[in-house]
N, C-alpha and C positions, 0 to 999 in steps of 0.2 A: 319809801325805803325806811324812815325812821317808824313810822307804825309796825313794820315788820319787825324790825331789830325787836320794838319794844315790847311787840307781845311775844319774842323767845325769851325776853329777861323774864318778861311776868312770868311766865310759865315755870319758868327753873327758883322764881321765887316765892311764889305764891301755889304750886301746882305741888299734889299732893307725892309721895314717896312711889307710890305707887305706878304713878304717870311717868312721871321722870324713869323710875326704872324699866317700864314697858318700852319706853322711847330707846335707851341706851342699848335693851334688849336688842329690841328691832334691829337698830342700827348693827352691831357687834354682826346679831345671826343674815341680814341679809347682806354682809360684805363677805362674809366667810361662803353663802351661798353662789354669790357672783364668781368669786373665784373658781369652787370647784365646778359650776356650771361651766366657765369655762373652757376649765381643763379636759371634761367630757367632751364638751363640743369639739375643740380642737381633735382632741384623738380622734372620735366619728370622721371627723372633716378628711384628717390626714390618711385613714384608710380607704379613703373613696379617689375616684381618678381625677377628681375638680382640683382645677389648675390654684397654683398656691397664690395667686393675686387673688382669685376668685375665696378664696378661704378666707384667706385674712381681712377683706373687706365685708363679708357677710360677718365673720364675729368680731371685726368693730362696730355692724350696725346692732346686733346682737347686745353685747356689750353696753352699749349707750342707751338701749330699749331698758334693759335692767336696772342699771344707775337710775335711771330716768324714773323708773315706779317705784324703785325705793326712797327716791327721794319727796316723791309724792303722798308715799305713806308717812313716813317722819313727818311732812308737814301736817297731815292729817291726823295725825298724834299731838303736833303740836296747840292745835285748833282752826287751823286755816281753813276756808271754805274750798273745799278741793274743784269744783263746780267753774267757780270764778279762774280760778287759774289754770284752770282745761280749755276755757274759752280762750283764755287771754293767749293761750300756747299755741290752742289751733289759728289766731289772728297772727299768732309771728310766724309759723310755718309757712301760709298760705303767703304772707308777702315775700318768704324771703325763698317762697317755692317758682312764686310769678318772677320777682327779678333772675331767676337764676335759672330758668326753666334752661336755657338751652346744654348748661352746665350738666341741670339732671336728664337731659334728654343725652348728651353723651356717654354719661356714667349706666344710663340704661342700655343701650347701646353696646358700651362695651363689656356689659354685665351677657350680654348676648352674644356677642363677638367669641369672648373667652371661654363658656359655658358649651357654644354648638361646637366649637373645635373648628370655627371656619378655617382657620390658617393657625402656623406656629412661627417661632421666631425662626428666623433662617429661612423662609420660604419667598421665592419668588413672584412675586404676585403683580396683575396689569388692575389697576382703579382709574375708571373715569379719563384715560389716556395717560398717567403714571404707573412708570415701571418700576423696580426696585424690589432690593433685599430688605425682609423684616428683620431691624433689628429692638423694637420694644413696642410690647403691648402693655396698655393702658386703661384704667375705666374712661379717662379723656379723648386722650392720641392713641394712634398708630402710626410710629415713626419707620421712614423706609429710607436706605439708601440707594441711589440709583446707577449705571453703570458708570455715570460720567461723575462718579461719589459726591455727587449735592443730595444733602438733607432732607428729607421730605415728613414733614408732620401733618396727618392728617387726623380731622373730626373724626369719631368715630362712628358719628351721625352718617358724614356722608359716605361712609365706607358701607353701612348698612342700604342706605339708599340706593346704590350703584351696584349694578355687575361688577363681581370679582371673581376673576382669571387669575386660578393658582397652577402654578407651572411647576411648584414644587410640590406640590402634594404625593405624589407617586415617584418611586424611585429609579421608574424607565419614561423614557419620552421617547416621539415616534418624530424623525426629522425627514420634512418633507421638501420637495424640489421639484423642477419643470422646467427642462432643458426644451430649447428650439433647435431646431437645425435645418439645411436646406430642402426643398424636396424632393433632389436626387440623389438623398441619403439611401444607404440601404439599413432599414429599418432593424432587421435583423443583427446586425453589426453595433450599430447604435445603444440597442437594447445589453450587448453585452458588455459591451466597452462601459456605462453607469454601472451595469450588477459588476462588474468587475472591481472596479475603481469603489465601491461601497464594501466588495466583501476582502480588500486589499486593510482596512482599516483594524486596527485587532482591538478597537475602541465598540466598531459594530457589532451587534448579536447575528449571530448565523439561524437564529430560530427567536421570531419570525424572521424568512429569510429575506431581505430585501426583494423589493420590489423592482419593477419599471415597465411599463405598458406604453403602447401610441395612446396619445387620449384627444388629442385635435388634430382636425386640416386646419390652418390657418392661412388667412391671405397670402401669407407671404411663408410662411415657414409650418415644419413641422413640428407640433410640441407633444413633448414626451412626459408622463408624469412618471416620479419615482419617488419613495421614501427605504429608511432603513430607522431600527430601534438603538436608542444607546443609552446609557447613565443619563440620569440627569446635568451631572455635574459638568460632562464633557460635551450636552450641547453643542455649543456653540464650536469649538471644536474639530468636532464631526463636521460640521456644517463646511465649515470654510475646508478644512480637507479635501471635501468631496468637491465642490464647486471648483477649486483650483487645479486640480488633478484630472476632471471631467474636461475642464475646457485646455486644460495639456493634451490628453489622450486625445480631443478631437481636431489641436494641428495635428497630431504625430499619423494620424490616420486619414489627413486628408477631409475631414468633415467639416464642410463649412458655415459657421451659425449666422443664420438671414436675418437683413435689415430689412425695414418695409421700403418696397419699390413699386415705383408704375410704371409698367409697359406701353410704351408710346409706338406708333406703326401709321408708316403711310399709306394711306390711300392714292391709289392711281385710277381706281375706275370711273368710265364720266356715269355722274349722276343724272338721269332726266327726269324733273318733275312735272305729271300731267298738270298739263294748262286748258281751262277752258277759254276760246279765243271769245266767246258771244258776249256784248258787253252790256252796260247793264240795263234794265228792262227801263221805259220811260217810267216813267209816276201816275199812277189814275187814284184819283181823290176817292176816299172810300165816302159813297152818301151815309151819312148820320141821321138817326131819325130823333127827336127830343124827347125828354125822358118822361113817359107817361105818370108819373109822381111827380114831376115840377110841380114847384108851388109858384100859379103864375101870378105877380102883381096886377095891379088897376092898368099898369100902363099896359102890361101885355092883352090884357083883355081889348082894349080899342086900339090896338095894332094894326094895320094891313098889310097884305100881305099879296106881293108883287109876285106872278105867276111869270118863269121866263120861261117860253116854249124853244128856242134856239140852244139851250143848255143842252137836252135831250140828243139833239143833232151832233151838238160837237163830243158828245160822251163816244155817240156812233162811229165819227171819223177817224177821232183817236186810237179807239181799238181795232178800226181796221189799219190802219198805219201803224200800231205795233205788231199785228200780224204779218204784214206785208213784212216789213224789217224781221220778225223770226222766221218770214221763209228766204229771204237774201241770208242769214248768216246761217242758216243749216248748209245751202247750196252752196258758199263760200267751205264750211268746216268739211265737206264729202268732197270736194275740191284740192283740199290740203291734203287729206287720207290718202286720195288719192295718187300724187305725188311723191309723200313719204313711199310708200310703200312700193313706187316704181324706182325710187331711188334707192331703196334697199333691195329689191331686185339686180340690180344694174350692181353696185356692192362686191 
């Protein structure tokens, strides 16, 4: 810092008439240029439709780019090495662009926000599962109040990031509804009893004229869908109008709107399920043969191998004694048939 000071003394002491007067030049004509630079700009600015936050921050950065190179030329007048202190500028920006990044990631953001015209103040808008009125935008925030009037300031990072649902953007909205009723309504009744009660409201448009159509069976009930168009303003309004008045009109007429129910019913009739009486077959040992890929050991190799001829015998008797027993239980089950069936006769 003292080097600096000392080469502006030298300068103004040892620098010729000449210098010095260029310097003062400079100085004098680029403050009188900043200015009217300005003032052009601003007027430009001010004839165009860009929102007046968005103006005034563009010509303070405008602004400060100007100061900025005039100040770099006077030092360049003075003898400074301009080189070295371009470097030294781009190393403070860059730090103070990394700590602050998410600062300049909102100011972009909202440089976006104000510019596309996504919303305006006064507008309605649903973010991320908040609702609320805009009441200021910001190159930072976007602050909203909500019906239950808490505060809400959001990034305007994440406003970009998210779906946004503007309910005020347009100066009609279309309010929609979906009455149930029983299924021994008559539908045709139904249908006039809402369009009536919708075009009863002098809040509603008669063109488009409301609506209301059957639009499901449902388990339990019949549901009807309808809408009608109104101001913005009177939303909600309308809303509740129609809803309190619909389900008026449907005591007044006897229309009853269904809970979900289950039909319970007894059964008297006898059930008979076929039985087969034959019971279960004996067990016969399936022969197994060994698996021609064994990998036989030394010891299977000098095995012997004990031949029993009585085996074959008792294979034979078995299956004739399961035979034997499925013809006893066929002659037993044509026994029973026969039976039932005289005793349904007899009946």
């Amino acid at each position: 810092m003292k080097e600096f000071w000392n080469k502006i003394v030298n300068f103004f002491e040892n620098g010729t008439i000449k210098k010095i007067v260029l310097f003062f030049a400079i100085l004098v004509i680029g403050i009188i240029a900043i200015k009217v630079l300005m003032k052009v700009i601003r007027k430009i600015l001010g004839g165009t439709k860009m929102e007046k936050i968005a103006q005034q921050f563009l010509c303070t950065i405008l602004k400060f780019v100007m100061w900025l190179a005039l100040i770099l030329i006077l030092l360049s007048t003075l003898g400074f090495n301009i080189t070295g202190l371009l470097t030294a500028l781009s190393a403070v920006i860059l730090a103070v662009g990394m700590a602050l990044q998410n600062a300049i990631a909102n100011v972009a953001n909202g440089i976006i926000i104000i510019s596309s015209h996504m919303f305006k103040k006064g507008d309605y808008i649903i973010v991320n599962g908040v609702e609320g009125n805009i009441t200021d935008i910001n190159f930072m925030f976007t602050t909203l109040i909500t019906v239950d009037n808490r505060k809400v300031t959001m990034p305007n990072t994440s406003i970009i990031n998210n779906n946004v649902t503007n309910l005020g953007a347009y100066p009609k909205r279309r309010v929609d509804f979906t009455f149930s009723v029983a299924y021994e309504s008559d539908v045709e009744q139904v249908k006039k009893i809402i369009t009536d009660v919708m075009k009863s409201d002098g809040r509603v448009y008669l063109d488009p004229k409301p609506f209301c159509r059957l639009k499901t069976l449902n388990a339990s009930s019949l549901d009807f869908f309808s809408n009608c168009w109104c101001d913005n303003a009177d939303y909600w309004d309308v809303y509740y109008y129609i809803v309190e008045n619909v389900y008026n009109e449907f005591k007044r007429n006897n229309i009853s709107v269904p809970f979900n129910q289950i039909e319970m019913r007894e059964r008297k009739d006898e059930v008979k399920m076929p039985i087969i009486e034959r019971a279960l077959p004996a067990r016969v040992e399936k022969e197994r043969k060994e698996d021609e890929h064994h990998d036989h050991s030394l010891k299977d190799a000098f095995k012997i191998t004990i031949h029993r001829p009585n085996k074959e015998k008792e294979i034979v008797e078995m299956n004739k004694q399961h035979e034997k027993e499925l013809k006893e239980e066929a002659k037993k089950e044509k026994e029973l048939a026969k039976k039932n069936s005289k005793q349904n006769k007899d009946k």
